[in-house]
SEFIZA-3560 file (N, C-alpha, C; in Angstrom, 3 decimals):
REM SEFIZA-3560
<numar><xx>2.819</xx><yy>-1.809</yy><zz>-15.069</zz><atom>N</atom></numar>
<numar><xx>2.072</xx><yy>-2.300</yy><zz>-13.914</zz><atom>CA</atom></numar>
<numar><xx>2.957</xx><yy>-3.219</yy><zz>-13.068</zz><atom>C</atom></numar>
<numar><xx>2.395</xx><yy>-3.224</yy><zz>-11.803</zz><atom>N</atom></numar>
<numar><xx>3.447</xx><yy>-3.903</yy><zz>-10.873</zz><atom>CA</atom></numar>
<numar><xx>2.391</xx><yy>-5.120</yy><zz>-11.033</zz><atom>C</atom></numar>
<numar><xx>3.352</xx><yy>-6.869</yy><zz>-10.062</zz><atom>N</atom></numar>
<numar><xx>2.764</xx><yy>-7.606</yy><zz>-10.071</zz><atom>CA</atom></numar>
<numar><xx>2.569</xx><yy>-7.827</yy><zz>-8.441</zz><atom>C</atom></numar>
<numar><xx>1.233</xx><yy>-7.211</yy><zz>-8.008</zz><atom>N</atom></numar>
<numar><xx>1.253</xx><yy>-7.523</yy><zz>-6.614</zz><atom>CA</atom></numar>
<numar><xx>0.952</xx><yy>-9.033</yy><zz>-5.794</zz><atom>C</atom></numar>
<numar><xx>1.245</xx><yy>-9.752</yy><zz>-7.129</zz><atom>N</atom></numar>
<numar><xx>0.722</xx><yy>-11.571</yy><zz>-6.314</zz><atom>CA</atom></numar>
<numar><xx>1.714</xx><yy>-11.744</yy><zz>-5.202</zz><atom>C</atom></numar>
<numar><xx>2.751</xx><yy>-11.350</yy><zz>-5.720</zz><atom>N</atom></numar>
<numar><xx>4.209</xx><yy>-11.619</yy><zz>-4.782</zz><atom>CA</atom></numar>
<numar><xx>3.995</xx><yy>-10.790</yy><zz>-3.548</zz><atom>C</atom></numar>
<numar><xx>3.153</xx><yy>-9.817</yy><zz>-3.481</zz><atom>N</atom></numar>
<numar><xx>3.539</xx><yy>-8.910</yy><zz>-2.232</zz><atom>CA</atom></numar>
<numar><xx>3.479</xx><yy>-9.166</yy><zz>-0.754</zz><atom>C</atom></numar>
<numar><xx>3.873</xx><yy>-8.904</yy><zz>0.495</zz><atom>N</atom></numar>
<numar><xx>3.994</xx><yy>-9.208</yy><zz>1.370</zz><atom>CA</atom></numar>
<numar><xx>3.200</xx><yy>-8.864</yy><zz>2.250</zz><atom>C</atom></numar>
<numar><xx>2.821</xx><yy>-9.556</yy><zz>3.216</zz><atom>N</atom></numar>
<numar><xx>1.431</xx><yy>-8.661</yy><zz>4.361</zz><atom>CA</atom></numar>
<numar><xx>2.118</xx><yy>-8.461</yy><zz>5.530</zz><atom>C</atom></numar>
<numar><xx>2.338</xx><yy>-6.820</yy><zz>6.386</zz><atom>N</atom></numar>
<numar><xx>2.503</xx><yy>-6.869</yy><zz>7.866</zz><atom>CA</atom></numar>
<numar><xx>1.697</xx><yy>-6.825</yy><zz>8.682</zz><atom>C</atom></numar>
<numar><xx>1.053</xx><yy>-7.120</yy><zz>9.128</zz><atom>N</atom></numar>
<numar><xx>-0.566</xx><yy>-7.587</yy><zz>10.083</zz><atom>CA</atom></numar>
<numar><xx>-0.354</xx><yy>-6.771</yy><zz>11.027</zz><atom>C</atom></numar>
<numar><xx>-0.999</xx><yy>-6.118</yy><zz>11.393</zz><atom>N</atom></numar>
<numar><xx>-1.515</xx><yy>-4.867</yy><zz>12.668</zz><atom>CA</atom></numar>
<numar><xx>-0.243</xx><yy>-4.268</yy><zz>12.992</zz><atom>C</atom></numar>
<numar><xx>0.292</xx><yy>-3.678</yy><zz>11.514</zz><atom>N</atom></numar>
<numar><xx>1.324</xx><yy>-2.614</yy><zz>11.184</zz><atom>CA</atom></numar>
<numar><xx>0.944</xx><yy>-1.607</yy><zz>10.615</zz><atom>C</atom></numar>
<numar><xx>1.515</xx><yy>-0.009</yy><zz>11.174</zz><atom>N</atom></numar>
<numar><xx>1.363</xx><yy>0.740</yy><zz>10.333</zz><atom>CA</atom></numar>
<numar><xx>2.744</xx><yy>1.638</yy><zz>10.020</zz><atom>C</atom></numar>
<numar><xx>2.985</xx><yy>2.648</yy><zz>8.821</zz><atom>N</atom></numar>
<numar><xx>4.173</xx><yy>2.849</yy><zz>8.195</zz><atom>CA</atom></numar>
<numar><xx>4.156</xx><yy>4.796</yy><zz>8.981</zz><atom>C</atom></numar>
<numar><xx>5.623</xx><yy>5.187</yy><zz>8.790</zz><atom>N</atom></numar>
<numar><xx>5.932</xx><yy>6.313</yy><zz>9.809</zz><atom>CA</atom></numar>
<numar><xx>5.286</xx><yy>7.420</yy><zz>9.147</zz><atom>C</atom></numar>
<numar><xx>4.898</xx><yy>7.302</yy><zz>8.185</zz><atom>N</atom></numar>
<numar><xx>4.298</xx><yy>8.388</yy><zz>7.278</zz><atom>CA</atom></numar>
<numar><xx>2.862</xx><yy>8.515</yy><zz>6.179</zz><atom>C</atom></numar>
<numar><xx>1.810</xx><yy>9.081</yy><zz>6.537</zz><atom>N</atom></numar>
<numar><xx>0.720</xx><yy>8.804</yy><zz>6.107</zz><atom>CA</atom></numar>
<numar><xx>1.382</xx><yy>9.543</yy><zz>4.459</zz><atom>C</atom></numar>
<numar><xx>1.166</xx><yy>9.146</yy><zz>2.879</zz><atom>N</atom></numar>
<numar><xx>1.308</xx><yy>9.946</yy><zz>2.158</zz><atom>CA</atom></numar>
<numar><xx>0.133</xx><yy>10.197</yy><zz>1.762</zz><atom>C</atom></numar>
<numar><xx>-1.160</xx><yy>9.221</yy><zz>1.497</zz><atom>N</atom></numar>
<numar><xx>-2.385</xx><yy>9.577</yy><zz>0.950</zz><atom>CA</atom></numar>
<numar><xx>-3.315</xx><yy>8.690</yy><zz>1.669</zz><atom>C</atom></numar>
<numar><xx>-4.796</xx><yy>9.581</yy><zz>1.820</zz><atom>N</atom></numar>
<numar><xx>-5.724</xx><yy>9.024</yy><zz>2.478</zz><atom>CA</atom></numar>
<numar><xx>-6.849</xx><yy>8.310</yy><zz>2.143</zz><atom>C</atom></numar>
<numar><xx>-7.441</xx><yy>7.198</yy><zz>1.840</zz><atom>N</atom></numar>
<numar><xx>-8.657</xx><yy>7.603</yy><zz>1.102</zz><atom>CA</atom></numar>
<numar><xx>-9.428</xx><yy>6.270</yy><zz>1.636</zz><atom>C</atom></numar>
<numar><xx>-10.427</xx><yy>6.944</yy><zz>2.129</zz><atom>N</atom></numar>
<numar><xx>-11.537</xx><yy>5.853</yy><zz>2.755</zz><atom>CA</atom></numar>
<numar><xx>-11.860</xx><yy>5.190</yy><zz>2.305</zz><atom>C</atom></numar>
<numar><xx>-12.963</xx><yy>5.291</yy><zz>0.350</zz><atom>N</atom></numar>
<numar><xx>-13.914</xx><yy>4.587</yy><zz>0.198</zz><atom>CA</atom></numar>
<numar><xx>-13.241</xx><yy>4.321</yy><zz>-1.526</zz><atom>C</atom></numar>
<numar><xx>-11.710</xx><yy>3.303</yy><zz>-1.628</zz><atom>N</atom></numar>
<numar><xx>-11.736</xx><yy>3.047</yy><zz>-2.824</zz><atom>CA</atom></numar>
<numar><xx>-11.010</xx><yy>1.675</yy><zz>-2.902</zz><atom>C</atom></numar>
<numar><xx>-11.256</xx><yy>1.437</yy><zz>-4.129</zz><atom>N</atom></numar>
<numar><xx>-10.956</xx><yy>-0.237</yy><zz>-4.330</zz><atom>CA</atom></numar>
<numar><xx>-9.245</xx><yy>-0.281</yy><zz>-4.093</zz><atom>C</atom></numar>
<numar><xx>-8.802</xx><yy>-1.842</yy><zz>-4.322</zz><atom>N</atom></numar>
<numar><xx>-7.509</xx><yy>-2.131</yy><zz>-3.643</zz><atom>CA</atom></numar>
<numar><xx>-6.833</xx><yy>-1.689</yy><zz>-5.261</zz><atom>C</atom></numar>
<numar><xx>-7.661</xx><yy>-2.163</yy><zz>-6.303</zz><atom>N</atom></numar>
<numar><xx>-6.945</xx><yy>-1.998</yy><zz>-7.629</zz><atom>CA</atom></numar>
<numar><xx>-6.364</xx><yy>-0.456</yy><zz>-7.691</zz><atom>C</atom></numar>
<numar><xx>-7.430</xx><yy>0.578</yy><zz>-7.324</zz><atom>N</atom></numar>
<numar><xx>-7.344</xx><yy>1.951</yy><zz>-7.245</zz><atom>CA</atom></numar>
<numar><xx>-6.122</xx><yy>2.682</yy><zz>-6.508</zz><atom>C</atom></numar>
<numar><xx>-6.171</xx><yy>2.143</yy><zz>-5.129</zz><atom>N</atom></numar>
<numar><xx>-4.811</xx><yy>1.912</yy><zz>-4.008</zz><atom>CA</atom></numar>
<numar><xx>-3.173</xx><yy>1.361</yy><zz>-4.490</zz><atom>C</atom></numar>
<numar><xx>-3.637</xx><yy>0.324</yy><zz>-5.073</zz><atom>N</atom></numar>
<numar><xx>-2.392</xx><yy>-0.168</yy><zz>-5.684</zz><atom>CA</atom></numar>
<numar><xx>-1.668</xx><yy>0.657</yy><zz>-7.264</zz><atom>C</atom></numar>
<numar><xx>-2.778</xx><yy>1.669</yy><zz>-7.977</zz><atom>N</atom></numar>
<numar><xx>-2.219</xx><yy>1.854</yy><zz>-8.874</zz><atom>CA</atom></numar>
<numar><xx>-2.024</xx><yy>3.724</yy><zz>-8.275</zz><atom>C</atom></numar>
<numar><xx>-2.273</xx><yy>3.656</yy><zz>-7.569</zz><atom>N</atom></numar>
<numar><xx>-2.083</xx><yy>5.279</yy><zz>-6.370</zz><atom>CA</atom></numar>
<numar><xx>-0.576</xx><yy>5.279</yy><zz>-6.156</zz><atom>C</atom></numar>
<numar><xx>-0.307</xx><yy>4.037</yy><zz>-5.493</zz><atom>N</atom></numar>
<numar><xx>0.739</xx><yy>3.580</yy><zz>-4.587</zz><atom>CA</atom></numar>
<numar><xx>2.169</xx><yy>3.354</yy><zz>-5.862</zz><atom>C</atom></numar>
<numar><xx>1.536</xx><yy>2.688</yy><zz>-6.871</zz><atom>N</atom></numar>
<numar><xx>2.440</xx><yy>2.684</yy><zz>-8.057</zz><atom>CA</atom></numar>
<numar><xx>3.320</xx><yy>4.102</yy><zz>-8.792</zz><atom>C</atom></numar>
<numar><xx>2.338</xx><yy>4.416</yy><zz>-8.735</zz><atom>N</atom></numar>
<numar><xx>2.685</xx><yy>5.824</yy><zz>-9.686</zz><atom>CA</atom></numar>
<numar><xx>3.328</xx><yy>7.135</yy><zz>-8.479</zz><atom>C</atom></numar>
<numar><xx>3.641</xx><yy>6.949</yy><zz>-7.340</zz><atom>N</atom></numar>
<numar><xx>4.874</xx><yy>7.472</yy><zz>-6.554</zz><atom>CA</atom></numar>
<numar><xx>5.387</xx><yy>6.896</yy><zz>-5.949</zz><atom>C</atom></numar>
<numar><xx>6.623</xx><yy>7.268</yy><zz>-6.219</zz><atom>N</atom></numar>
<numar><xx>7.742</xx><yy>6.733</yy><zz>-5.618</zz><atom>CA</atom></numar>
<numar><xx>8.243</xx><yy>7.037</yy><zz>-4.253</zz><atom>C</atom></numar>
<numar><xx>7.465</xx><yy>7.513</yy><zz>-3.576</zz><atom>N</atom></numar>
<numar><xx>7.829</xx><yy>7.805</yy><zz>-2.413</zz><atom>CA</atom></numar>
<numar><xx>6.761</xx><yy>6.708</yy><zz>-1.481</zz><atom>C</atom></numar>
<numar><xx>5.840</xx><yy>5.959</yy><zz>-2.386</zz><atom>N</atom></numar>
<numar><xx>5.011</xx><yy>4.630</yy><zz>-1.613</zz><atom>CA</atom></numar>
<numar><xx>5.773</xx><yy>3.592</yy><zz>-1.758</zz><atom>C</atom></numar>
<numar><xx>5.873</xx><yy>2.982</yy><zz>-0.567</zz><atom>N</atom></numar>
<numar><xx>6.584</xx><yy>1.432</yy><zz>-0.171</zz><atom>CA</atom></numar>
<numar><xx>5.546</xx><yy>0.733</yy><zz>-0.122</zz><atom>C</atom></numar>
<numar><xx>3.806</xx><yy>0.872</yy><zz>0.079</zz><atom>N</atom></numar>
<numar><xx>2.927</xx><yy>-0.481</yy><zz>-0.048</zz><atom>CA</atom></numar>
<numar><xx>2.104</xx><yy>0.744</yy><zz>0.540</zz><atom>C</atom></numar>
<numar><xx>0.980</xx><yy>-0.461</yy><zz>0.581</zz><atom>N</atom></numar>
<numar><xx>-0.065</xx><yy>0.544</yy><zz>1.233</zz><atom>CA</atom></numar>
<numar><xx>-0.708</xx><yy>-0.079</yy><zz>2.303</zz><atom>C</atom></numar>
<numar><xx>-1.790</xx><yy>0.835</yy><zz>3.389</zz><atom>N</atom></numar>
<numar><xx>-1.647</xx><yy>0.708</yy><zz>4.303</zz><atom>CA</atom></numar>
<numar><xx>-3.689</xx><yy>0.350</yy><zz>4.343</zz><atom>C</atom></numar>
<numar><xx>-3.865</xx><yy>-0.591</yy><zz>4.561</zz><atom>N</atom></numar>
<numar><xx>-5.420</xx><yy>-1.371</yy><zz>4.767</zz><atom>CA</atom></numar>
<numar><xx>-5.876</xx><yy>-1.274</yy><zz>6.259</zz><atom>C</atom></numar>
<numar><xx>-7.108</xx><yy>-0.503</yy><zz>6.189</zz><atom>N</atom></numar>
<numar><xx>-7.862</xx><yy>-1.004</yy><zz>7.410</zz><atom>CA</atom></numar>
<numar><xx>-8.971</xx><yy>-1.515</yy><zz>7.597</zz><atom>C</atom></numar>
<numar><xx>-8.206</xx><yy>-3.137</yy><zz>8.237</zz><atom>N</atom></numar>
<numar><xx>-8.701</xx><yy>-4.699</yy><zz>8.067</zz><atom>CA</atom></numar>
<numar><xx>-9.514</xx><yy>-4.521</yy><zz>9.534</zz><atom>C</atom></numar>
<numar><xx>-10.291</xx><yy>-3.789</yy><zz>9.351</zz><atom>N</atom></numar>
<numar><xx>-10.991</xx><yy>-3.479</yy><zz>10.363</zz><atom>CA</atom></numar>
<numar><xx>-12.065</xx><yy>-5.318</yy><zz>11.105</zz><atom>C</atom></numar>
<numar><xx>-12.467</xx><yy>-5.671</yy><zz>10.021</zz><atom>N</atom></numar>
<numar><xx>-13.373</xx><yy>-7.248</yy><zz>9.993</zz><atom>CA</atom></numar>
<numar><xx>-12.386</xx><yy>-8.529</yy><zz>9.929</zz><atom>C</atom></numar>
<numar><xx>-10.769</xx><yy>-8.097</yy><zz>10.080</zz><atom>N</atom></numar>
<numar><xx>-10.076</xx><yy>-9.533</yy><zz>10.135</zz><atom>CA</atom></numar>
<numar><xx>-10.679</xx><yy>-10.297</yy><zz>8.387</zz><atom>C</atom></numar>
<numar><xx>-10.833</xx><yy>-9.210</yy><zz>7.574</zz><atom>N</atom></numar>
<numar><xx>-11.862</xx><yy>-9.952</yy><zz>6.336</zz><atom>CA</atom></numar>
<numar><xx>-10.046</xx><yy>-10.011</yy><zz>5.530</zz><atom>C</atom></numar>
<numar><xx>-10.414</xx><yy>-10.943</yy><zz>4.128</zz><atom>N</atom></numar>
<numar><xx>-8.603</xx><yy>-11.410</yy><zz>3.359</zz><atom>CA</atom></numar>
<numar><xx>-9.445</xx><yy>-9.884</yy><zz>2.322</zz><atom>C</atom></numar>
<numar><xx>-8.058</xx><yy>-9.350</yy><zz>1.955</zz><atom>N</atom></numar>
<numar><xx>-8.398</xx><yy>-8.384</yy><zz>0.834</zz><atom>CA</atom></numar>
<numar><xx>-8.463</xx><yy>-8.244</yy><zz>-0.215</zz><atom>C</atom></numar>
<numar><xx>-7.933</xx><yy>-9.586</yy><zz>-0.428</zz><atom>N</atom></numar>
<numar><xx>-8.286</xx><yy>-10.209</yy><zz>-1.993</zz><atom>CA</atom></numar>
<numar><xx>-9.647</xx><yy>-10.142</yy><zz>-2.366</zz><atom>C</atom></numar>
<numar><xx>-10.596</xx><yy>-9.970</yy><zz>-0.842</zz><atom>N</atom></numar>
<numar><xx>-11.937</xx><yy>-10.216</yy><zz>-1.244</zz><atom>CA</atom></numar>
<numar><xx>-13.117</xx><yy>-8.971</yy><zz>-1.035</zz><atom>C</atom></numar>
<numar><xx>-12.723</xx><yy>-7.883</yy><zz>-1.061</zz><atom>N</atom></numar>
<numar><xx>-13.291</xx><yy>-7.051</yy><zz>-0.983</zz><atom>CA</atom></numar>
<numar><xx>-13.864</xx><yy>-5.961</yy><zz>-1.653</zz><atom>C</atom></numar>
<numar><xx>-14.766</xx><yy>-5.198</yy><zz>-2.131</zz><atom>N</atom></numar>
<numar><xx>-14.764</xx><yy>-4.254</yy><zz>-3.337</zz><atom>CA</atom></numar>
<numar><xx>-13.546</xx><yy>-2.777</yy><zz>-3.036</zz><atom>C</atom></numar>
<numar><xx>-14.101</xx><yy>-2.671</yy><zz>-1.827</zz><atom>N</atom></numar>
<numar><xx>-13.739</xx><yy>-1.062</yy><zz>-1.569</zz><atom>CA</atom></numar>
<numar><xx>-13.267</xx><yy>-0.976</yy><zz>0.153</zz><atom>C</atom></numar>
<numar><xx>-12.140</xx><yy>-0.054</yy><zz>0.351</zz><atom>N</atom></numar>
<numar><xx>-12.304</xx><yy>0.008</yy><zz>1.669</zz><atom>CA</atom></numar>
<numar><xx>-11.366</xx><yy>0.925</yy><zz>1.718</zz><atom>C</atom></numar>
<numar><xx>-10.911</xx><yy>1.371</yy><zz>3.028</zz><atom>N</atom></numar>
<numar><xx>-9.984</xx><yy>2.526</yy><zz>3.363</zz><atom>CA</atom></numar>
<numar><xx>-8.389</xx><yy>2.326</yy><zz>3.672</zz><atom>C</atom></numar>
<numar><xx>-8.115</xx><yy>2.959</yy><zz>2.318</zz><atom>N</atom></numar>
<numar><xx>-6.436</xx><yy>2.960</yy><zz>2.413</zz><atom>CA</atom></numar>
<numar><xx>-5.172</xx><yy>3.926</yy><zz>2.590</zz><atom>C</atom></numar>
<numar><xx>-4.416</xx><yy>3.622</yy><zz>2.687</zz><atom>N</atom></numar>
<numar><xx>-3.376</xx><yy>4.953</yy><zz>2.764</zz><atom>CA</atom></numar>
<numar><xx>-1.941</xx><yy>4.536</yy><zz>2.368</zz><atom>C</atom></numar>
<numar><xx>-1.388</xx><yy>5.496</yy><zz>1.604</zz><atom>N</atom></numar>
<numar><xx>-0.024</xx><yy>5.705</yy><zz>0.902</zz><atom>CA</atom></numar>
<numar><xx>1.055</xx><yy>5.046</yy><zz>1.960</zz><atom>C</atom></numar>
<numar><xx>1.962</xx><yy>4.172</yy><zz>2.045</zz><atom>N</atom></numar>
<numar><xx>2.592</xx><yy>3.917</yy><zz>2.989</zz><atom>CA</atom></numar>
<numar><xx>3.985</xx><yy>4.896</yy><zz>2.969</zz><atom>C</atom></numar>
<numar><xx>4.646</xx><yy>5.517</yy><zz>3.576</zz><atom>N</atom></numar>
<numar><xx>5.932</xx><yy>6.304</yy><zz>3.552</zz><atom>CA</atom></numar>
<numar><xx>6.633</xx><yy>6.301</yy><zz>4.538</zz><atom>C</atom></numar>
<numar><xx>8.238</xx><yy>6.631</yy><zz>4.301</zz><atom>N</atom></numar>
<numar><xx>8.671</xx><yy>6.800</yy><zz>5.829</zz><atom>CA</atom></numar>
<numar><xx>9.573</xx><yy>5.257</yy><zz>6.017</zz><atom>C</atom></numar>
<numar><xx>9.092</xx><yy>4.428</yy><zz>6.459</zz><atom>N</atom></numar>
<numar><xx>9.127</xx><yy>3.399</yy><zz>6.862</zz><atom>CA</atom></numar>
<numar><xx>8.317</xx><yy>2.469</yy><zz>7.299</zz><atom>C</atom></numar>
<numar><xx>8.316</xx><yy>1.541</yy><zz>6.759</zz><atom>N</atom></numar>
<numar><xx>7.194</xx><yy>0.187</yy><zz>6.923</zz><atom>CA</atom></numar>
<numar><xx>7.438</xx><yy>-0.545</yy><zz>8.226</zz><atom>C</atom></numar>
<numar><xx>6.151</xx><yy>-0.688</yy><zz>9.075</zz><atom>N</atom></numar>
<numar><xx>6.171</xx><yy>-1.495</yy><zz>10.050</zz><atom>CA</atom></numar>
<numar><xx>6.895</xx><yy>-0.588</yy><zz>11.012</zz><atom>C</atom></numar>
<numar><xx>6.894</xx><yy>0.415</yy><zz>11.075</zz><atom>N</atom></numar>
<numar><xx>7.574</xx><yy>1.916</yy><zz>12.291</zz><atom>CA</atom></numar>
<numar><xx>6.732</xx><yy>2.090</yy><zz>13.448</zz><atom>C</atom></numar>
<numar><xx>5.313</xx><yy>1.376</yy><zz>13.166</zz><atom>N</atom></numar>
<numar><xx>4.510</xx><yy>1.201</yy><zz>14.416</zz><atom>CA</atom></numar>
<numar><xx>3.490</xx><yy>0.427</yy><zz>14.683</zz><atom>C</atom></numar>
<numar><xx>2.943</xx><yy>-0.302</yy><zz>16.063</zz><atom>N</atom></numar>
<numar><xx>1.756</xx><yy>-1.275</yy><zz>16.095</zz><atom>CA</atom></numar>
<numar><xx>0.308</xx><yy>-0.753</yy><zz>15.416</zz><atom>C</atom></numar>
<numar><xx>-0.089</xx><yy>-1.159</yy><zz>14.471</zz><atom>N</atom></numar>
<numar><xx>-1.270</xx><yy>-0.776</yy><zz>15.121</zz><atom>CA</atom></numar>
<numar><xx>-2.668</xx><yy>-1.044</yy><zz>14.507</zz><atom>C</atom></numar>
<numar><xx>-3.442</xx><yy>-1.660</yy><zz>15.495</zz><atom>N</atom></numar>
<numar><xx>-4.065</xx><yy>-2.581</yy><zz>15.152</zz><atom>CA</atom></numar>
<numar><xx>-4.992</xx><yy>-2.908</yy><zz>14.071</zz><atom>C</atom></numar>
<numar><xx>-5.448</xx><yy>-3.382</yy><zz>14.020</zz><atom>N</atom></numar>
<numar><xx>-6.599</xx><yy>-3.201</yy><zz>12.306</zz><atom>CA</atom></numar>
<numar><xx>-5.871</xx><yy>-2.800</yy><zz>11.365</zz><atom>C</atom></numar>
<numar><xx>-4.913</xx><yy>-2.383</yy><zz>11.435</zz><atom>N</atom></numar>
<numar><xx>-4.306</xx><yy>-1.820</yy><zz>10.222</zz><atom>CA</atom></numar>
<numar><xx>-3.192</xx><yy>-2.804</yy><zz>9.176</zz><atom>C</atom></numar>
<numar><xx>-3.285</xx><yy>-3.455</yy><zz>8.198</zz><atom>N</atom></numar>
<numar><xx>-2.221</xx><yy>-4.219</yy><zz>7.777</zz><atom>CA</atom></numar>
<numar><xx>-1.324</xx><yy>-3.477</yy><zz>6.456</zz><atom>C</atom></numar>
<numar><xx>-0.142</xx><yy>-3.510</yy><zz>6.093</zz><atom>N</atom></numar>
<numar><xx>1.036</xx><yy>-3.240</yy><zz>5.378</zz><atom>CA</atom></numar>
<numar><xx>0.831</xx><yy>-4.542</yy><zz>4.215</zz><atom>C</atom></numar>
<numar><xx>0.159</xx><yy>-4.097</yy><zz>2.888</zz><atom>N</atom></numar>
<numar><xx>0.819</xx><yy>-4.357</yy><zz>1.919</zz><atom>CA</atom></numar>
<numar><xx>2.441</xx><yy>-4.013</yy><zz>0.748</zz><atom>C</atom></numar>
<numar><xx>3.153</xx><yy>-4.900</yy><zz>1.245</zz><atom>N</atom></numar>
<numar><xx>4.137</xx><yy>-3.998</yy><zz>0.498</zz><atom>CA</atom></numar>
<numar><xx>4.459</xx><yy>-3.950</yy><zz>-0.612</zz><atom>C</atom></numar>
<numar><xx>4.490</xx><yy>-3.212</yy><zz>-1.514</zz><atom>N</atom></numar>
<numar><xx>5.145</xx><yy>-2.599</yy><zz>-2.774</zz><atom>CA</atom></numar>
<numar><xx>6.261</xx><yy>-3.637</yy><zz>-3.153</zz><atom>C</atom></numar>
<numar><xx>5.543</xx><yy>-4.752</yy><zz>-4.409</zz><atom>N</atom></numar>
<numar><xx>6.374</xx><yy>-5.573</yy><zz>-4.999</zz><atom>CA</atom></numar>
<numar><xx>7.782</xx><yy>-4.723</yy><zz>-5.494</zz><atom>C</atom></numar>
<numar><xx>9.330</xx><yy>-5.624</yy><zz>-5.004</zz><atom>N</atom></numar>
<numar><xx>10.203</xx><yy>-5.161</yy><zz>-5.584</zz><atom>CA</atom></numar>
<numar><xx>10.382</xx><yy>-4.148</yy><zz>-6.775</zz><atom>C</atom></numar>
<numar><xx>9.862</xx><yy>-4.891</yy><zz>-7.808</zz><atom>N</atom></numar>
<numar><xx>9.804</xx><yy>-4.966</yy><zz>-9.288</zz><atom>CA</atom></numar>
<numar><xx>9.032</xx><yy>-3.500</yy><zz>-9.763</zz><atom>C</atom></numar>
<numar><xx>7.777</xx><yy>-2.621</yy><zz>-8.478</zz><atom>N</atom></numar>
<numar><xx>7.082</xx><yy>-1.812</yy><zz>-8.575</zz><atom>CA</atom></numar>
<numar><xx>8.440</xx><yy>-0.634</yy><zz>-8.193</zz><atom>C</atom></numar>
<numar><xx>9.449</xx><yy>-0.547</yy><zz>-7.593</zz><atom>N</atom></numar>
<numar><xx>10.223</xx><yy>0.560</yy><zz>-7.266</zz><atom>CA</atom></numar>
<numar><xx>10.781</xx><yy>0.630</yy><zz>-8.424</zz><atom>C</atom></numar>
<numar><xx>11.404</xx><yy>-0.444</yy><zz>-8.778</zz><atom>N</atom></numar>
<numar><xx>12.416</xx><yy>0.347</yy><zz>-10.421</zz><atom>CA</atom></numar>
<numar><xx>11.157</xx><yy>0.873</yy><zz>-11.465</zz><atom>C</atom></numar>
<numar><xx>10.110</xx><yy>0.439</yy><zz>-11.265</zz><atom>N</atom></numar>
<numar><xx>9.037</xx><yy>1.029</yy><zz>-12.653</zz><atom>CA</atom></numar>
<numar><xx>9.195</xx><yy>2.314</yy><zz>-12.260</zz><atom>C</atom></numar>
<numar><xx>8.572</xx><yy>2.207</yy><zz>-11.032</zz><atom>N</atom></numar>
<numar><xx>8.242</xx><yy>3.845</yy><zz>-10.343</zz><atom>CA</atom></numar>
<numar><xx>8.731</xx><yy>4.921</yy><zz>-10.843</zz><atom>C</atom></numar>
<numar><xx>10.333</xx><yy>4.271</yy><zz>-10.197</zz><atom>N</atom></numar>
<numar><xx>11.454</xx><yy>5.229</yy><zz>-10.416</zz><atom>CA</atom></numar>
<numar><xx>11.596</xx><yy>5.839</yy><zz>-11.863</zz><atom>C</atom></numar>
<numar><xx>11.880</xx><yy>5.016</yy><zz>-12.709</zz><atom>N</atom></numar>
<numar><xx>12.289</xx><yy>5.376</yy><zz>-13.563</zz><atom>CA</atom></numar>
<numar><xx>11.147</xx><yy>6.217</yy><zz>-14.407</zz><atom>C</atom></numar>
<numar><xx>10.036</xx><yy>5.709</yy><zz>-14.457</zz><atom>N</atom></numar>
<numar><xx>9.009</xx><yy>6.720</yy><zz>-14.669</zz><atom>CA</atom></numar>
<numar><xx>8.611</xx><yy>8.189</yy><zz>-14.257</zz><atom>C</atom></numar>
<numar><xx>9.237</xx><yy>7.950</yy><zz>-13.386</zz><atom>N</atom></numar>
<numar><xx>9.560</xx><yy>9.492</yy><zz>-12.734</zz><atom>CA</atom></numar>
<numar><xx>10.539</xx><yy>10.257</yy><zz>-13.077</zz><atom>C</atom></numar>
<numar><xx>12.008</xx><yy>9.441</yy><zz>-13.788</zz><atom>N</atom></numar>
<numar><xx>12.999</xx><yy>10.145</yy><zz>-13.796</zz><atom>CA</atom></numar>
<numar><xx>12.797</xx><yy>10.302</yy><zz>-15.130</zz><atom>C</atom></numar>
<numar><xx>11.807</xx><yy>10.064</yy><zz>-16.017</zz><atom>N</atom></numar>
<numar><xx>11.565</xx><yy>10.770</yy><zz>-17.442</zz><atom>CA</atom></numar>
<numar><xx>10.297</xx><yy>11.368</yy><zz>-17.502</zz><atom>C</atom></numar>
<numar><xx>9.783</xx><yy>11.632</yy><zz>-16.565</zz><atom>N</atom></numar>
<numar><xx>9.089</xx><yy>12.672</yy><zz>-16.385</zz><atom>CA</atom></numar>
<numar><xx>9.964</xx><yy>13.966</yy><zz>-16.890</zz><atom>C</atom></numar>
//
């Protein structure tokens, strides 16, 4: 498991590449989506209510790819993918 306390917020950013979509699921759900490929740099929240997301049950997220922060746009904020979550990733993949 990654430790997302450390992770970083880009505020009314979104990333060059949608990898996964999903409207109606928790951040825990998102974050362990986002974990388990390696082709996610963080994921992508829409902070539609200006609400913190620490505090929410469920809401609509997406796989971040491509490049982080590649475009404005609004409501949308960039959690990014703690360091420490790319070498798990990776290497979990490469013993696949």
């Amino acid at each position: 498991r990654c430790d997302w306390a450390a992770a970083n917020m880009m505020v009314n950013m979104d990333c060059a590449t949608v990898l996964w979509d999903e409207a109606d699921i928790s951040v825990a759900e998102a974050k362990v989506k986002c974990e388990n490929d390696v082709e996610c740099l963080g994921i992508v929240w829409h902070n539609k209510m200006a609400e913190n997301v620490n505090f929410i049950s469920k809401g609509h997220f997406q796989g971040c790819g491509g490049a982080m922060g590649a475009n404005p746009k609004p409501q949308w904020d960039i959690i990014t993918k703690p360091g420490t979550c790319q070498t798990a990733a990776a290497s979990a993949s490469a013993s696949a």
